[in-house]
C-alpha positions as a Markdown table, in Angstrom:
| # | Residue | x | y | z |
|---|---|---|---|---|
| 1 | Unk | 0.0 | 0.0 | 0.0 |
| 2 | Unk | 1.5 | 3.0 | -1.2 |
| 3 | Unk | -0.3 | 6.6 | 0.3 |
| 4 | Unk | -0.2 | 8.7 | -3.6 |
| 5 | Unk | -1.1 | 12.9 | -3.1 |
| 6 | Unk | -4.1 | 12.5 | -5.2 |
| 7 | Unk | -4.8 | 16.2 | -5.0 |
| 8 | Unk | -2.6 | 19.5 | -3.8 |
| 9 | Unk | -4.2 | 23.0 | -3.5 |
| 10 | Unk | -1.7 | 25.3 | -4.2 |
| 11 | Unk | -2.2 | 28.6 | -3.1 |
| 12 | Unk | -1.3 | 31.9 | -5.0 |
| 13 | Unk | 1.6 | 32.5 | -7.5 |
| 14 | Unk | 5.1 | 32.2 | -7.6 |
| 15 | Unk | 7.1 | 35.0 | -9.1 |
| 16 | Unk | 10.4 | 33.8 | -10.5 |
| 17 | Unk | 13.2 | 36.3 | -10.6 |
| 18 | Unk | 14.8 | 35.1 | -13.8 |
| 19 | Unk | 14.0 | 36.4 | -17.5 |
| 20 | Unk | 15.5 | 39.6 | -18.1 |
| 21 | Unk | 14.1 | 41.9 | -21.1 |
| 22 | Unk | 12.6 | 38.7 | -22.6 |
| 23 | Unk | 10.5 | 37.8 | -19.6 |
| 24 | Unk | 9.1 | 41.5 | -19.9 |
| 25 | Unk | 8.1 | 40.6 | -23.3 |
| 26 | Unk | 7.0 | 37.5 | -22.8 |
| 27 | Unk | 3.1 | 39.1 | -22.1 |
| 28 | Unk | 1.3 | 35.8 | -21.8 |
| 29 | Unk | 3.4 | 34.6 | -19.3 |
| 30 | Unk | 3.5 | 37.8 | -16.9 |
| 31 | Unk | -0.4 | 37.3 | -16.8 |
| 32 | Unk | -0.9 | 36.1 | -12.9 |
| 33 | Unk | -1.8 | 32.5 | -12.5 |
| 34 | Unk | -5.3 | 31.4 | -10.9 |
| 35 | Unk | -4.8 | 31.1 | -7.1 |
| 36 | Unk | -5.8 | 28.1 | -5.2 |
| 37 | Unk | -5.2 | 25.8 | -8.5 |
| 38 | Unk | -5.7 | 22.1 | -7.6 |
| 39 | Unk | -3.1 | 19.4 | -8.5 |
| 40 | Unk | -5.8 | 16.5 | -9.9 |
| 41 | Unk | -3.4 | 13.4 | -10.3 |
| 42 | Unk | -5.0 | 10.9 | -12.5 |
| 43 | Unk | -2.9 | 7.6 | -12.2 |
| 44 | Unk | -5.8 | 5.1 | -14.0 |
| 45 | Unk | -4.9 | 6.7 | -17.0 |
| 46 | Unk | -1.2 | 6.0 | -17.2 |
| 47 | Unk | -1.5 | 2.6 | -18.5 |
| 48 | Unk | -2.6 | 3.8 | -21.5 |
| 49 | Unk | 0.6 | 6.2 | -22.3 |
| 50 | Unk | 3.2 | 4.4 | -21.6 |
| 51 | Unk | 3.7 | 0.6 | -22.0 |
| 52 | Unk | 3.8 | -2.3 | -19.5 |
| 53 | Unk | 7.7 | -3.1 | -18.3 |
| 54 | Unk | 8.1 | -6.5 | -19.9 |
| 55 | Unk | 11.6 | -6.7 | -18.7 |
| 56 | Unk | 11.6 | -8.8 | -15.9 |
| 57 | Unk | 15.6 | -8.5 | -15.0 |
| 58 | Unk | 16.4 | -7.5 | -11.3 |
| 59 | Unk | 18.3 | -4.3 | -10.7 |
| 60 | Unk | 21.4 | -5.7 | -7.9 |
| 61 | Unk | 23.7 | -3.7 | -5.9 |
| 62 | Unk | 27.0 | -5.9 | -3.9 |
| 63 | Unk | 29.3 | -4.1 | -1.4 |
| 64 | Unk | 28.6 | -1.1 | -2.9 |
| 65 | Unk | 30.5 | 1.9 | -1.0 |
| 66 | Unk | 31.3 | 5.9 | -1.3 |
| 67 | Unk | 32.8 | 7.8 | 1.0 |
| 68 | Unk | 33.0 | 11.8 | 0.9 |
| 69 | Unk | 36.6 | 12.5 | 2.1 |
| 70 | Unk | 36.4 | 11.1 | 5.8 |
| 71 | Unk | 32.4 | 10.3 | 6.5 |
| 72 | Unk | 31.5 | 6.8 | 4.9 |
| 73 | Unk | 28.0 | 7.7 | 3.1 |
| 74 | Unk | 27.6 | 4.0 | 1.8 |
| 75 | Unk | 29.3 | 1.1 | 3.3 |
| 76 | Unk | 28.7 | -2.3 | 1.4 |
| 77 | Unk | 25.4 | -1.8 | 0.8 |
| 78 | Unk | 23.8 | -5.2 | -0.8 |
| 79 | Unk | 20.2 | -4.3 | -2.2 |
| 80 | Unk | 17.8 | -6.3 | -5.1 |
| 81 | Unk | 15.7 | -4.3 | -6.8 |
| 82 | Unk | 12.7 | -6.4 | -9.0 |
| 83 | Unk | 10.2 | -5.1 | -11.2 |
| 84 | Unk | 6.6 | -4.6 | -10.3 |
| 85 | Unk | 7.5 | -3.8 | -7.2 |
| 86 | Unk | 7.8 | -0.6 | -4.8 |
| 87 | Unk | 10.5 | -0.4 | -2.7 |
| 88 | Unk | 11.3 | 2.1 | 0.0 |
| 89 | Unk | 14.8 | 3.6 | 1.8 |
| 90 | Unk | 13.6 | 4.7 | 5.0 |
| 91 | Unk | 16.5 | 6.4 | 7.2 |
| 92 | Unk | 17.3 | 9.8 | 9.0 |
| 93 | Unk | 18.4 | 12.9 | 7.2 |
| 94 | Unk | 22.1 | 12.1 | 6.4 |
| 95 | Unk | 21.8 | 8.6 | 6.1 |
| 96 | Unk | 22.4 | 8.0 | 2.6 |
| 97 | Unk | 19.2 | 7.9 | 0.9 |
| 98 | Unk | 19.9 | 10.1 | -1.6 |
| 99 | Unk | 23.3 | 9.3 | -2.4 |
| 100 | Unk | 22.3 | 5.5 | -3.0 |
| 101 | Unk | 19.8 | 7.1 | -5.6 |
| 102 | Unk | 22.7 | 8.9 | -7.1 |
| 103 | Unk | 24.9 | 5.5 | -7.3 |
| 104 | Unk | 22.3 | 3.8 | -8.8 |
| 105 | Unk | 21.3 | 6.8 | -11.3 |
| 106 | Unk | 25.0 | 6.9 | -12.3 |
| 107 | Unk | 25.2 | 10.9 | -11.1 |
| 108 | Unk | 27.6 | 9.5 | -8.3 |
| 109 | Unk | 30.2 | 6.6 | -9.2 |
| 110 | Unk | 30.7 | 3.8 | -6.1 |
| 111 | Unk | 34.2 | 3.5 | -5.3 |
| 112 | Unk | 33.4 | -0.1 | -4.3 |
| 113 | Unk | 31.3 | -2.8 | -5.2 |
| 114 | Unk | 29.6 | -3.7 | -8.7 |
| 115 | Unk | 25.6 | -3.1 | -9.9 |
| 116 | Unk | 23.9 | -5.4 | -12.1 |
| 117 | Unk | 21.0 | -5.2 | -14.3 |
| 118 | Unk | 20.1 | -8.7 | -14.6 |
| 119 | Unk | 23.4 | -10.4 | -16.2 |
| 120 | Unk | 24.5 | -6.9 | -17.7 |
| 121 | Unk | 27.4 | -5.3 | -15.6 |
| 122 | Unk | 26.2 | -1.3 | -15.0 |
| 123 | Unk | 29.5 | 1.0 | -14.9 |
| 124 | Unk | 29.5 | 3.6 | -11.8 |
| 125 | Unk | 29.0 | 6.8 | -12.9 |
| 126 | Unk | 27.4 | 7.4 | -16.7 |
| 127 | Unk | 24.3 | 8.4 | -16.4 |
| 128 | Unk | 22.9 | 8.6 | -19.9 |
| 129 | Unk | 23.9 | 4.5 | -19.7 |
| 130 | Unk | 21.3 | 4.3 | -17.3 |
| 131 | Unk | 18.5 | 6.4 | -18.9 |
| 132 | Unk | 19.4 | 3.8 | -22.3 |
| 133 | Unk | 18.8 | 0.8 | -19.4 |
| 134 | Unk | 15.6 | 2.0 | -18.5 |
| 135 | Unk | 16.5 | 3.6 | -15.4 |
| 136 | Unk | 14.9 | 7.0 | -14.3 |
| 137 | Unk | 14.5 | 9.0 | -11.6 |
| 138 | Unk | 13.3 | 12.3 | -10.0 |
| 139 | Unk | 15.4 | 14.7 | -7.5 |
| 140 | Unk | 14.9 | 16.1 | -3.9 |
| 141 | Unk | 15.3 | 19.1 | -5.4 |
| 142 | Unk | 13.5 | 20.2 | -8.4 |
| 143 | Unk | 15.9 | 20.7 | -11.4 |
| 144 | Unk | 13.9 | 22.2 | -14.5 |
| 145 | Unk | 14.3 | 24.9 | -16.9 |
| 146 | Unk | 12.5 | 27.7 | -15.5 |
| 147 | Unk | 12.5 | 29.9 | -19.1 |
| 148 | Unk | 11.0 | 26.7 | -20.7 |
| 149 | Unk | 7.6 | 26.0 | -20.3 |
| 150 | Unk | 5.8 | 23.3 | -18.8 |
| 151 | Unk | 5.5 | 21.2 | -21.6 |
| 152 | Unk | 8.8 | 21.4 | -23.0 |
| 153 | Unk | 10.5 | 20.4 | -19.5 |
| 154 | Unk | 8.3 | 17.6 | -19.7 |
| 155 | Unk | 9.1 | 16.4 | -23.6 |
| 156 | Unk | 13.2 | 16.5 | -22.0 |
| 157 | Unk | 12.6 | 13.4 | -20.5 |
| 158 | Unk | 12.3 | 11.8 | -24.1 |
| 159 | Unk | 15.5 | 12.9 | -25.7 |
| 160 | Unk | 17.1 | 9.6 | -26.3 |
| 161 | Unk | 13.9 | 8.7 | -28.2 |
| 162 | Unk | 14.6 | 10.6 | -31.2 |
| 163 | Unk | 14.8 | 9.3 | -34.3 |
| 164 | Unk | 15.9 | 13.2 | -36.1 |
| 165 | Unk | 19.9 | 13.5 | -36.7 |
| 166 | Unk | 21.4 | 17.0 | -35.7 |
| 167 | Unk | 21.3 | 18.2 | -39.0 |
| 168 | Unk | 17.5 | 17.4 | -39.2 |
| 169 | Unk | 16.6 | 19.0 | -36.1 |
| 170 | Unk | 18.4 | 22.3 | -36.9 |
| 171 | Unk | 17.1 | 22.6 | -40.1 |
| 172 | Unk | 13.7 | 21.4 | -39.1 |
| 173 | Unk | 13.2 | 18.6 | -41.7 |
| 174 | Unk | 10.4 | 16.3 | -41.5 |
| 175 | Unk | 11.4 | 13.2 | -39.7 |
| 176 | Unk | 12.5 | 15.8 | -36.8 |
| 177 | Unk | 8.8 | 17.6 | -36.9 |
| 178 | Unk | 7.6 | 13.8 | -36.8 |
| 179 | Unk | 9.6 | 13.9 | -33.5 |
| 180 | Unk | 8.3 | 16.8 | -32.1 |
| 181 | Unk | 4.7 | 15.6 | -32.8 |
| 182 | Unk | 4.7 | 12.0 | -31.5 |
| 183 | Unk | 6.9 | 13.8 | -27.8 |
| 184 | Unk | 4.3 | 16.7 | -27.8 |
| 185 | Unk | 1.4 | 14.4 | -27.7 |
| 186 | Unk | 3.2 | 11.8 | -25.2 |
| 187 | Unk | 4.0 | 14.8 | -22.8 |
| 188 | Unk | 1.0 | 16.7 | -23.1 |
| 189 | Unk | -0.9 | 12.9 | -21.8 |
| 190 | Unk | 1.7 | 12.8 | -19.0 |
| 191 | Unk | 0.6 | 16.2 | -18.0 |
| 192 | Unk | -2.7 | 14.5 | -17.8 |
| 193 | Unk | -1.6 | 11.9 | -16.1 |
| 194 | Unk | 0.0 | 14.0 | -12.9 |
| 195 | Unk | -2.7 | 17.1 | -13.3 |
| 196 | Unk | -0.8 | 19.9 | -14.6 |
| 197 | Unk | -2.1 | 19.8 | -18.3 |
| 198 | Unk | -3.6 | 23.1 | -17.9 |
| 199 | Unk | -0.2 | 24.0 | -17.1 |
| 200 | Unk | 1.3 | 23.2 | -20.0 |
| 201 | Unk | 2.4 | 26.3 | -21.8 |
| 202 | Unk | 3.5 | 28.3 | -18.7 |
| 203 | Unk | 7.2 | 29.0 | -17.8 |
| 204 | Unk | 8.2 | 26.7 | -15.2 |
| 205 | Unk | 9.8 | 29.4 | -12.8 |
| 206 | Unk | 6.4 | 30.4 | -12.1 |
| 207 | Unk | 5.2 | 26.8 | -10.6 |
| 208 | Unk | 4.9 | 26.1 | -7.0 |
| 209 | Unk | 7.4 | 23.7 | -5.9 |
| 210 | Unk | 5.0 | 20.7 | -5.5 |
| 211 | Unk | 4.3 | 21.3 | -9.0 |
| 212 | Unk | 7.8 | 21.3 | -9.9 |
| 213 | Unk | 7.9 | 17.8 | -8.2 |
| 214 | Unk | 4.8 | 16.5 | -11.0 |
| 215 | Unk | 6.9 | 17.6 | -13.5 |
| 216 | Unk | 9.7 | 15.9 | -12.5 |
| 217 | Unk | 7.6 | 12.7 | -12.4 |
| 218 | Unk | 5.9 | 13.5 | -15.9 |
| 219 | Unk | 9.5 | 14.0 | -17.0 |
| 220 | Unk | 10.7 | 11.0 | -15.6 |
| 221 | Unk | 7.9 | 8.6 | -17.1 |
| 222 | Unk | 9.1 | 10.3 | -20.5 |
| 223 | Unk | 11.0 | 7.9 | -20.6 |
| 224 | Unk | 9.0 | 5.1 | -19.8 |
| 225 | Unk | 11.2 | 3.2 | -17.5 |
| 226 | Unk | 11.7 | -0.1 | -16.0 |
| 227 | Unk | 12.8 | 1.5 | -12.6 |
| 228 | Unk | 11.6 | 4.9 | -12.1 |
| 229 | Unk | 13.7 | 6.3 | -8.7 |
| 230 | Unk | 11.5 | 9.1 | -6.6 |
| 231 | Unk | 13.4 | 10.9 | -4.1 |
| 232 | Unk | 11.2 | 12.7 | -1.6 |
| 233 | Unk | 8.2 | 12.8 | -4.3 |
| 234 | Unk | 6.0 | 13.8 | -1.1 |
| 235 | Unk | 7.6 | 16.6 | 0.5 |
| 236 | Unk | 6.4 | 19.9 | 0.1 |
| 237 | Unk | 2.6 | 18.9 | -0.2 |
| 238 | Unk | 0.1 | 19.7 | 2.4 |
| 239 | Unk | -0.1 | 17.5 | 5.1 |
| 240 | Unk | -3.5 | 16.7 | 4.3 |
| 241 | Unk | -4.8 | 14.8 | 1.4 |
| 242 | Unk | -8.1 | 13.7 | 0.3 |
| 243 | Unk | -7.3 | 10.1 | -1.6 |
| 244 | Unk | -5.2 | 7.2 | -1.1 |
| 245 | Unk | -4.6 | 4.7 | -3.5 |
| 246 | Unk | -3.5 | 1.3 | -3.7 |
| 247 | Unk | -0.3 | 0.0 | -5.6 |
């Protein structure tokens, strides 16, 4: 059983300090957002955006270890990681939640110990490896393009899915439009999906940061992964929520 924030009010605006003359120009965007917007999640309908995992290989960590300078963050940490099923780190602040995440994600590299994805040997560090092995995650802290909007923050999350070369994308030639169509679509459902498609074309330095966290998660699923990593997906929402639902 898995408590999921089925729906956020989110009260007043944010006003994000970036932008320059261009964010004075931008007219649509300095219009103030509607205060006390609700985050609607709609989880039923993610089945039919991205597909089913049909992967079935377990995601192992062996003596995995990382120290930063003299304070041991991770010491031999032996963990198995299957699909379909939720996991949770539970510790205190400090405890090395969020590093293992980063080991895992490739954004930190283990100085001991090996990871496994089913027989295939993952490297520490590398990071796009892991996006290309189905792995995915979201961070404790928000990380988005606050002059982009919404939507395009979102459609980020599918960059290894493109079929366009450079060349095409610069110039704008069809097969590149094709892939701006079919990751416009996909991203404007994921929207759906977390509640923030009325969101869509609004810079995202001008979100609240529990919406900042649904983007993350809409970016994330992008990428339709095998193991999707959430780090703190909770915090920042109200302590009160009206739904639970069952995983």
């Amino acid at each position: 059983m898995v408590d999921f924030p089925l729906r956020g009010t989110i009260a007043g605006d944010r006003v994000g300090d970036a932008g320059g003359i261009a964010a004075l120009l931008d007219f649509r965007n300095r219009r103030p957002l509607a205060s006390n917007r609700a985050i609607v999640p709609r989880p039923a309908t993610l089945g039919s955006v991205v597909r089913t995992s049909a992967g079935g290989r377990t995601l192992s960590l062996r003596g995995v270890a990382l120290s930063f300078g003299n304070v041991r963050a991770i010491d031999g940490l032996d963990l198995d990681v299957r699909p379909g099923q939720i996991h949770g780190l539970i510790g205190p602040n400090g405890s090395g939640k969020t590093t293992t995440l980063n080991v895992i994600s490739g954004y930190y590299a283990a100085k001991a110990g090996t990871m496994k994805l089913g027989e295939d040997l993952l490297p520490p560090g590398r990071p796009a490896l892991r996006a290309f092995s189905g792995i995915a995650r979201t961070f404790q802290t928000p990380r988005v393009i606050g002059e982009a909007s919404v939507l395009q923050n979102v459609m980020i999350g599918a960059t290894i899915e493109g079929q366009a070369t450079f060349v095409e994308a610069l110039l704008a030639l069809p097969r590149n439009r094709r892939d701006e169509r079919r990751l416009t679509a996909k991203a404007r459902a994921l929207l759906g999906v977390v509640g923030l498609e009325m969101l869509a074309e609004v810079r995202a330095d001008r979100l609240q940061h529990s919406e900042l966290r649904f983007i993350e998660i809409a970016r994330a699923l992008m990428l339709e992964p095998d193991f999707l990593l959430l780090d703190e997906p909770a915090a920042g929402f109200p302590a009160t929520k009206s739904n639970a639902s069952p995983c």
